[in-house]
VOBA-916450 format. One record per residue (C-alpha): residue number from 1; x, y, z. Coordinates in steps of 0.2 Angstrom, whole numbers, plus 2048, in hexadecimal, padded with zeros to 3 digits. Layout:
NODE   num    c1    c2    c3
NODE   NUM     X     Y     Z
...
end
This chain:
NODE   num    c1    c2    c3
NODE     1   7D3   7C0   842
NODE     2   7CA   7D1   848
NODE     3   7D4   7E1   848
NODE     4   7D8   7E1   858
NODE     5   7E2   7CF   858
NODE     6   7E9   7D6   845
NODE     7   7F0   7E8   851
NODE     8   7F6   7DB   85F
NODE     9   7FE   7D1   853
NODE    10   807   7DD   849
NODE    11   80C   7E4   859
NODE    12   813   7D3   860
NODE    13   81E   7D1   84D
NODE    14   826   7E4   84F
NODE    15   82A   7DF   860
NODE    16   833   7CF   85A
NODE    17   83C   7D6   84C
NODE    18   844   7E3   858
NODE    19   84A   7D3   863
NODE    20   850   7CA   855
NODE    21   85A   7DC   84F
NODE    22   861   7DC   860
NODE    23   866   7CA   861
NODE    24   86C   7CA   84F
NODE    25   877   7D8   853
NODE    26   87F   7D1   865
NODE    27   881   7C0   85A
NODE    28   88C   7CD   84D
NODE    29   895   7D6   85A
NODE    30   899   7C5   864
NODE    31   8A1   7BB   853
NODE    32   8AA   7CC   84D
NODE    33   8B4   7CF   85F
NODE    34   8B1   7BD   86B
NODE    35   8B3   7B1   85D
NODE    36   8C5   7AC   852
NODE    37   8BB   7AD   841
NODE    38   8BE   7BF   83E
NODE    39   8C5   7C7   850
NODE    40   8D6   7C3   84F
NODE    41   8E3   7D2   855
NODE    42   8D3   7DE   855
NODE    43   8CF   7ED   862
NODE    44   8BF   7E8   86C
NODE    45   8B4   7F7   868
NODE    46   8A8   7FF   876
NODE    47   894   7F6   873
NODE    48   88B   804   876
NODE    49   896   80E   867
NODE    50   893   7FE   85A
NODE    51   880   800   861
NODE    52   880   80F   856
NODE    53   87B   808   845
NODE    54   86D   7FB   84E
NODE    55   864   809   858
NODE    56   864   813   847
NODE    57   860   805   83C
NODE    58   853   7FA   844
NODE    59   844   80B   842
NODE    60   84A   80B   82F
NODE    61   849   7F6   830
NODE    62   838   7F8   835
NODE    63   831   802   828
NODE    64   83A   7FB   81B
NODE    65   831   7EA   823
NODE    66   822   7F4   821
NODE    67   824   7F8   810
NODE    68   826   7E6   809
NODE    69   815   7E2   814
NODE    70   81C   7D8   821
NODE    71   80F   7DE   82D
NODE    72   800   7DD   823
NODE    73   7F6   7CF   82A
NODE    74   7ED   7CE   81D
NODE    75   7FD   7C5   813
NODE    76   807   7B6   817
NODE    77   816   7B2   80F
NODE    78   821   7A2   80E
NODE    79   831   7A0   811
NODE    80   839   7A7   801
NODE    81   82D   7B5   7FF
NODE    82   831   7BA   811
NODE    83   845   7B6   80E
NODE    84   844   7C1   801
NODE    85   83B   7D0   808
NODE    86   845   7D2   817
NODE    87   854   7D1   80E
NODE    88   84C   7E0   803
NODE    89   84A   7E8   813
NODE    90   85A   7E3   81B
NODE    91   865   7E8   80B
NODE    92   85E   7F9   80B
NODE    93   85C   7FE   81D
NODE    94   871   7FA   81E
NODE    95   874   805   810
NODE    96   86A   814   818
NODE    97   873   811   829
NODE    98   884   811   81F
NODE    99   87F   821   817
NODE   100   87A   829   826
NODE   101   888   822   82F
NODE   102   895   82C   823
NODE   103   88A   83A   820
NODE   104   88D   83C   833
NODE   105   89E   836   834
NODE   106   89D   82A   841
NODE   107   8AA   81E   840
NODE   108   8AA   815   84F
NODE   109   8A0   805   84A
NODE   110   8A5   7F5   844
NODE   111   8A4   7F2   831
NODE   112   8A6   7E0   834
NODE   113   897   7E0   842
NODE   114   88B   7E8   832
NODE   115   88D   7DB   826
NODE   116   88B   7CC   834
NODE   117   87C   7D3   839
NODE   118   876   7D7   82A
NODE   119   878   7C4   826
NODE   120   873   7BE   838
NODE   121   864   7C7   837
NODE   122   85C   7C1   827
NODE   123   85E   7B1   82E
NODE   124   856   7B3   83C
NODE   125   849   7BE   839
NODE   126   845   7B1   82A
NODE   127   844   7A4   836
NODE   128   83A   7AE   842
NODE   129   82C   7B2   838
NODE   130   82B   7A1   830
NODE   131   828   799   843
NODE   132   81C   7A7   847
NODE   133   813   7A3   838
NODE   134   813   790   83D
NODE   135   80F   792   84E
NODE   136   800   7A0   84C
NODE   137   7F9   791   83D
NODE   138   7FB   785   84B
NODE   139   7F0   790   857
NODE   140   7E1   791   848
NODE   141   7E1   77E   845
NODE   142   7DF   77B   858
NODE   143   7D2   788   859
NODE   144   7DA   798   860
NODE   145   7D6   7A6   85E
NODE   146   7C5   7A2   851
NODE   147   7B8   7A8   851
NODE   148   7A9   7A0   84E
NODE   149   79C   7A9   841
NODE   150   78A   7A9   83E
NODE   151   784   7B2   82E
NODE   152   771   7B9   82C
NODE   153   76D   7BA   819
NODE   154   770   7B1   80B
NODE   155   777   7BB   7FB
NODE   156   783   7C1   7F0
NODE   157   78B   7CA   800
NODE   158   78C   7BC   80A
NODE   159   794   7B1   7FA
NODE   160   7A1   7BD   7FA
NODE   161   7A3   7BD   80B
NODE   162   7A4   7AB   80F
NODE   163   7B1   7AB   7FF
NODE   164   7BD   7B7   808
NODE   165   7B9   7AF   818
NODE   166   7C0   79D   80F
NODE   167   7D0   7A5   805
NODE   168   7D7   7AD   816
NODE   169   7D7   79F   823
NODE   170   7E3   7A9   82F
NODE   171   7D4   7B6   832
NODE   172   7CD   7AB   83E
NODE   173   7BC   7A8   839
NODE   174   7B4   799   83A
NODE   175   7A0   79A   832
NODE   176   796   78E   83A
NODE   177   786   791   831
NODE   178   778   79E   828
NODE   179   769   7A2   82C
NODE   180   75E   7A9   81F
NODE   181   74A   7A9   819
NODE   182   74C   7A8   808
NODE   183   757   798   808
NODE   184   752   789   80C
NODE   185   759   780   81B
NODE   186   768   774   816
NODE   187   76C   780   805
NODE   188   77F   783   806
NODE   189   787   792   801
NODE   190   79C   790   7FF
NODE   191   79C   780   809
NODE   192   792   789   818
NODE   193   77F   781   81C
NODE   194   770   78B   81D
NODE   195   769   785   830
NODE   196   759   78F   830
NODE   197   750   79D   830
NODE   198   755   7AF   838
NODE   199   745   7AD   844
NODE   200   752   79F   84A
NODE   201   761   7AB   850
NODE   202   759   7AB   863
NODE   203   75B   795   863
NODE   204   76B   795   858
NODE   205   774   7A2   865
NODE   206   770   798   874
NODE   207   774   787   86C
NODE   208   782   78B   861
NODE   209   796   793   869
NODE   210   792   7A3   85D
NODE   211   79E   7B0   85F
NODE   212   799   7BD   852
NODE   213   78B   7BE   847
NODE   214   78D   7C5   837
NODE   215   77E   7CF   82E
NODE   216   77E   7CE   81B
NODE   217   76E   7D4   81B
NODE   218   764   7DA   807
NODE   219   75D   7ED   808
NODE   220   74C   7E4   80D
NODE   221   751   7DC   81B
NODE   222   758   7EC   824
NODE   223   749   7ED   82C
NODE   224   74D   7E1   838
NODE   225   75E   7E6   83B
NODE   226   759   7EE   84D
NODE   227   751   7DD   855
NODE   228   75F   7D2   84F
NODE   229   76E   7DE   856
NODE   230   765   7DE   867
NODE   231   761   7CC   864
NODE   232   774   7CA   865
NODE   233   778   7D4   870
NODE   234   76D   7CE   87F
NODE   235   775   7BE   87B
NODE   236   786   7C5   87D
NODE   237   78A   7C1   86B
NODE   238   796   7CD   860
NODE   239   78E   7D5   84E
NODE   240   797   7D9   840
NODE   241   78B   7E2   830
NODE   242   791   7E0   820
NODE   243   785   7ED   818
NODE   244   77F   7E9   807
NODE   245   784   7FB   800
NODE   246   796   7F5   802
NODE   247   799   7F7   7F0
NODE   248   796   809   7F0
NODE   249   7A2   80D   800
NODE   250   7B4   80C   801
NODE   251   7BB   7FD   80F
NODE   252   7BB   80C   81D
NODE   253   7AD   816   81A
NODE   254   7B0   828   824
NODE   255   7A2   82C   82F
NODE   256   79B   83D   831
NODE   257   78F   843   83F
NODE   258   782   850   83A
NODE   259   77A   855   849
NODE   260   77A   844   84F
NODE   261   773   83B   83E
NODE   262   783   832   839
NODE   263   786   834   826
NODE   264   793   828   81C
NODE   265   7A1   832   811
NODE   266   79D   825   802
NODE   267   7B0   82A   7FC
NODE   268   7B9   831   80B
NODE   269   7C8   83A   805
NODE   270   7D3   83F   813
NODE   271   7DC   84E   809
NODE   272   7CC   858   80C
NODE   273   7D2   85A   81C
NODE   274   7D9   86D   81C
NODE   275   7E9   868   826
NODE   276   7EF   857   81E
NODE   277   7ED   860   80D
NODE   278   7F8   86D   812
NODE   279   806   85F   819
NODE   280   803   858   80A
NODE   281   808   869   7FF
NODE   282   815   86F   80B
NODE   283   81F   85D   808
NODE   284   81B   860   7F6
NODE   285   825   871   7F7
NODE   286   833   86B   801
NODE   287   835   859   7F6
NODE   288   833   863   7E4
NODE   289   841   871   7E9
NODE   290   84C   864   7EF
NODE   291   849   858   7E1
NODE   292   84D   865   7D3
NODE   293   85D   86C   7DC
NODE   294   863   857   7DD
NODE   295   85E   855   7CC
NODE   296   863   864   7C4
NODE   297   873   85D   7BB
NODE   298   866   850   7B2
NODE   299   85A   85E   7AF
NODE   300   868   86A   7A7
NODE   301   86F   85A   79B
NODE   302   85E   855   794
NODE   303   85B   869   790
NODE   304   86B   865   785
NODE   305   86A   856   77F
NODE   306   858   85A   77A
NODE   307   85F   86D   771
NODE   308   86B   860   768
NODE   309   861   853   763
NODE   310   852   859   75C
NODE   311   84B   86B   758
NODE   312   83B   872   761
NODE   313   839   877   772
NODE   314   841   86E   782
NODE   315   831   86E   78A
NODE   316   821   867   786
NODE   317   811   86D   78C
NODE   318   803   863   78D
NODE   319   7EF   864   794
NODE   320   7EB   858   7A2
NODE   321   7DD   857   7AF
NODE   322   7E1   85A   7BF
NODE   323   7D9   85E   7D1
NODE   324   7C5   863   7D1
NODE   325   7C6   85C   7BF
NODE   326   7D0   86C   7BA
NODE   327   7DE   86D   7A9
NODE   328   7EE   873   7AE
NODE   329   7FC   870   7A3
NODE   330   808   864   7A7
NODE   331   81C   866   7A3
NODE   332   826   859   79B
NODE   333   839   856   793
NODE   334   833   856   781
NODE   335   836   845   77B
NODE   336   82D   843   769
NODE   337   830   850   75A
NODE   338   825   85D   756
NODE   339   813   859   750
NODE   340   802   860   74E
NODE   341   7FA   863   75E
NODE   342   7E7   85A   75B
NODE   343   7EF   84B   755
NODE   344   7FB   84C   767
NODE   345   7EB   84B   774
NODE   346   7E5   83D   76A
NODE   347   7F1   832   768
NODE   348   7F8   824   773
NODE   349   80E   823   775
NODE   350   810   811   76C
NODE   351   81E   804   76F
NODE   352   829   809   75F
NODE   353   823   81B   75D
NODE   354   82A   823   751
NODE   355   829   834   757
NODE   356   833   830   765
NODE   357   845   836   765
NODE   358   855   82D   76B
NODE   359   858   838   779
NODE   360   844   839   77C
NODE   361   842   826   779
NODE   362   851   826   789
NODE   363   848   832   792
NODE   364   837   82B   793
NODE   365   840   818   798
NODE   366   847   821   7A7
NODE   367   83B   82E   7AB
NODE   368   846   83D   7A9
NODE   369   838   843   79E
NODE   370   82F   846   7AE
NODE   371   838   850   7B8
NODE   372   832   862   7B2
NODE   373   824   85C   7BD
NODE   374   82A   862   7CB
NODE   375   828   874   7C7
NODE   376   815   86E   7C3
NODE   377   815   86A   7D7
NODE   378   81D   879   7DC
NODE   379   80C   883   7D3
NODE   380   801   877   7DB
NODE   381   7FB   86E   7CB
NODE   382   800   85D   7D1
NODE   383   80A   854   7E2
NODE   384   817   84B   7E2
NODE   385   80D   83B   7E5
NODE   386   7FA   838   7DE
NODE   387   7F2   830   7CF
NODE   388   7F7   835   7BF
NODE   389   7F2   842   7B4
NODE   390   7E9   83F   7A2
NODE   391   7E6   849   792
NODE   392   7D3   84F   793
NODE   393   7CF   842   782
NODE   394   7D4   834   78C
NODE   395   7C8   83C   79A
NODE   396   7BB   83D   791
NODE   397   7BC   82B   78C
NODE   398   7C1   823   79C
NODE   399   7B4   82C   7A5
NODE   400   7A6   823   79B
NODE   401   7AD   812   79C
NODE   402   7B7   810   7AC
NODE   403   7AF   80E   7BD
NODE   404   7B4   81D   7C6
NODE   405   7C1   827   7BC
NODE   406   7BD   837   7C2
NODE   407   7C0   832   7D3
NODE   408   7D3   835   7D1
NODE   409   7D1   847   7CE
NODE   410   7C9   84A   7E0
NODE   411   7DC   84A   7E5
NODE   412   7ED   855   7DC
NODE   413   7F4   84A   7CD
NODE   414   804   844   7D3
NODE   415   81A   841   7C9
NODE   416   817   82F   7D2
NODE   417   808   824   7DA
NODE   418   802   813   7E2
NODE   419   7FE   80C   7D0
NODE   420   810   811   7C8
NODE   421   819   808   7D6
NODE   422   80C   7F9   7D4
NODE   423   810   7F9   7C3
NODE   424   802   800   7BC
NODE   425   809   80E   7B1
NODE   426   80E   810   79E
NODE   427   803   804   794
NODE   428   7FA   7FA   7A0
NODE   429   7E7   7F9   7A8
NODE   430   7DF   809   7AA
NODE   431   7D4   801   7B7
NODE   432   7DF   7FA   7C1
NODE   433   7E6   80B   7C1
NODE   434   7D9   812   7C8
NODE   435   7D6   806   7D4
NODE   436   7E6   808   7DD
NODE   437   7E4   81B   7DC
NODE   438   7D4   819   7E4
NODE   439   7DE   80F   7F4
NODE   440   7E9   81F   7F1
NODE   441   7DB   829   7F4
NODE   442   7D2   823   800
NODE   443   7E1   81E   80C
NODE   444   7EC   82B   80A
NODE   445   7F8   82F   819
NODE   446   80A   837   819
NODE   447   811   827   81C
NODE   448   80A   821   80C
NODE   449   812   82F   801
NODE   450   822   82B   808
NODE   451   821   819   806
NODE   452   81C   81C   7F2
NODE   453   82A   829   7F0
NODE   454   836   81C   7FA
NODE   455   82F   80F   7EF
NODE   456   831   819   7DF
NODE   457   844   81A   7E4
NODE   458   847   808   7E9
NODE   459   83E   800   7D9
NODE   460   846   80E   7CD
NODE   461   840   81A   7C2
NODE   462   840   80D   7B1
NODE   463   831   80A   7AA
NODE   464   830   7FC   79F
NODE   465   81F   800   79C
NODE   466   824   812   795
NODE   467   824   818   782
end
């Protein structure tokens, strides 16, 4: 499916979901006050006041629904999964409107009406999306919405196109056939034929129902980029390039115009931009002040417990890389005892340490060890969200033998960041860190650090992966 069905469709499922809010909700309000289950010597309240919690709810309902990727068309869930993830959604949306709900000390809603649509919903919605999905699968098997594909060149690009072609059916693409002329005609590639040669695409668009033409050209055959586009397009025929540098650009490459010469951003960060960095910084500033004043009872009790537990300071310094590739020193509970600084940078936190403390042991499990890092943001050494600092050893290492380490420190270090919430933190893969915080990096919006710190919340601050 092109981007433009993937946008309509998306559309399509929010504007669903808000029906089957609605409906959920009137089906609640109906059983509570029209029905002898529950409604029995009860005062009818007003339905515009009991719309209260829905017209507040169903914006955090989306969002939640966002979170937990029920609008990425690029996943499809069964019944369970989907069940399960808008009940997720479901169970923390009611909780927020409750909040809110006596925060503002509104009373006027029914309690009763809540729950029911909290049940209804699930159902519903559950149901919902499972005959979307049935119906949308329907369409693709009777030939809706495909579109039908013919690819120019035969190599590794094209391998790994046709393979992603094959795993995601619900695309839409339907490959009918490759032209190349370094393969012989009848060669198959991935279950798709080789019909002739690209001095053919002339014939083969006039005798063939082609849609789009895909170009998986080799840097040799570039040179015949220009006749084949205009080969298409004077047949009316769609073309999509899939360049053969694509391994050096990120999946949205930014383009640049230099006096009209277009230039690719090979790794496009959107924090250079003057004013969403400084949106970035001020949400920092305000997040950090309120984070310390909320968690300043925890802040004051590991100050003691750490005084009583073990001598040495209460807070441990240590070097990490941050922005530009710059050391700042980074602020942490101390949770291990006192030992000799050139063994400290060198050495990795094991399972059963035995420099760890009780209290520290505690304090790494649940984070608390982390929250000095706050007054690292207020300085500007780090943000709230972005990939995670390291010790300048580990640096150096890394940097020789991981694809693109030093990527991460185009961006502020963050407390939290897309590989923590994905799992990726404590002792884990060091490159699968770093390729979630290059998604971090190259797709940051607002919404994204607010959907990590949300994330960061909702799954806890436990690590099991800690020591």
């Amino acid at each position: 499916m092109n981007s433009s069905n993937q946008k309509s469709l998306i559309q399509f499922k929010l504007i669903l979901d808000v029906l089957m809010s609605f409906i959920s909700f009137g089906l609640a309000y109906y059983i509570r006050f029209y029905t002898e289950l529950i409604s029995r010597g009860i005062q009818i309240l007003d339905p515009i006041e009991t719309l209260i919690p829905l017209i507040v709810g169903v914006p955090i309902l989306l969002v939640f629904y966002n979170l937990y990727e029920l609008y990425n068309p690029k996943r499809h869930f069964g019944m369970y999964e989907s069940f399960t993830r808008i009940t997720r959604a479901m169970t923390y949306t009611i909780l927020i409107v409750v909040a809110l709900l006596f925060v503002f000390k509104i009373q006027d809603f029914s309690r009763w009406t809540l729950v029911l649509f909290y049940g209804i919903n699930i159902v519903i919605t559950t149901i919902e999306r499972m005959v979307m999905n049935r119906i949308f699968l329907n369409l693709l098997e009777q030939g809706k919405f495909i579109k039908t594909c013919l690819v120019l060149g035969d190599n590794v690009m094209t391998d790994r196109l046709l393979k992603s072609l094959k795993a995601n059916p619900s695309w839409g693409y339907q490959v009918i056939g490759i032209l190349d002329d370094n393969s012989s005609r009848g060669k198959l590639n991935n279950g798709v034929v080789v019909i002739g040669k690209l001095a053919d695409l002339k014939v083969k668009l006039s005798e063939l129902p082609v849609d789009i033409v895909m170009i998986a050209f080799s840097g040799k055959e570039y040179d015949r980029l220009g006749d084949v586009i205009c080969t298409c397009e004077q047949a009316g025929v769609k073309t999509q390039i899939v360049p053969y540098y694509y391994q050096y650009v990120p999946a949205r490459p930014y383009m640049d115009d230099l006096d009209g010469l277009p230039v690719i951003d090979t790794r496009h960060v959107p924090l250079d931009n003057f004013l969403k960095s400084m949106g970035k910084r001020i949400f920092d500033i305000v997040f950090s002040l309120v984070a310390i004043a909320l968690s300043s009872p925890i802040l004051l009790l590991s100050y003691i417990m750490i005084k009583l537990t073990s001598p040495g300071p209460v807070v441990f310094k240590q070097e990490r890389i941050g922005l530009d590739r710059k050391p700042f020193m980074m602020y942490k509970f101390r949770s291990m005892v006192i030992q000799d600084d050139k063994e400290e940078v060198v050495r990795w936190t094991t399972k059963n340490d035995p420099r760890k403390t009780p209290w520290g042991n505690f304090m790494r499990k649940t984070s608390i060890d982390e929250l000095p890092q706050f007054f690292n943001v207020l300085k500007g050494d780090m943000s709230v969200v972005g990939p995670r600092p390291e010790r300048p050893y580990f640096v150096e290492q890394f940097k020789e033998t991981i694809p693109k380490y030093m990527i991460k420190h185009q961006v502020r270090p963050g407390i939290t960041g897309w590989a923590q919430i994905n799992g990726w933190r404590g002792d884990t893969s060091i490159e699968k860190r770093i390729e979630h915080d290059l998604h971090y990096i190259e797709n940051w919006k607002m919404s994204l650090d607010v959907k990590i710190v949300i994330l960061t919340v909702i799954k806890g601050f436990v690590n099991r992966n800690a020591y």
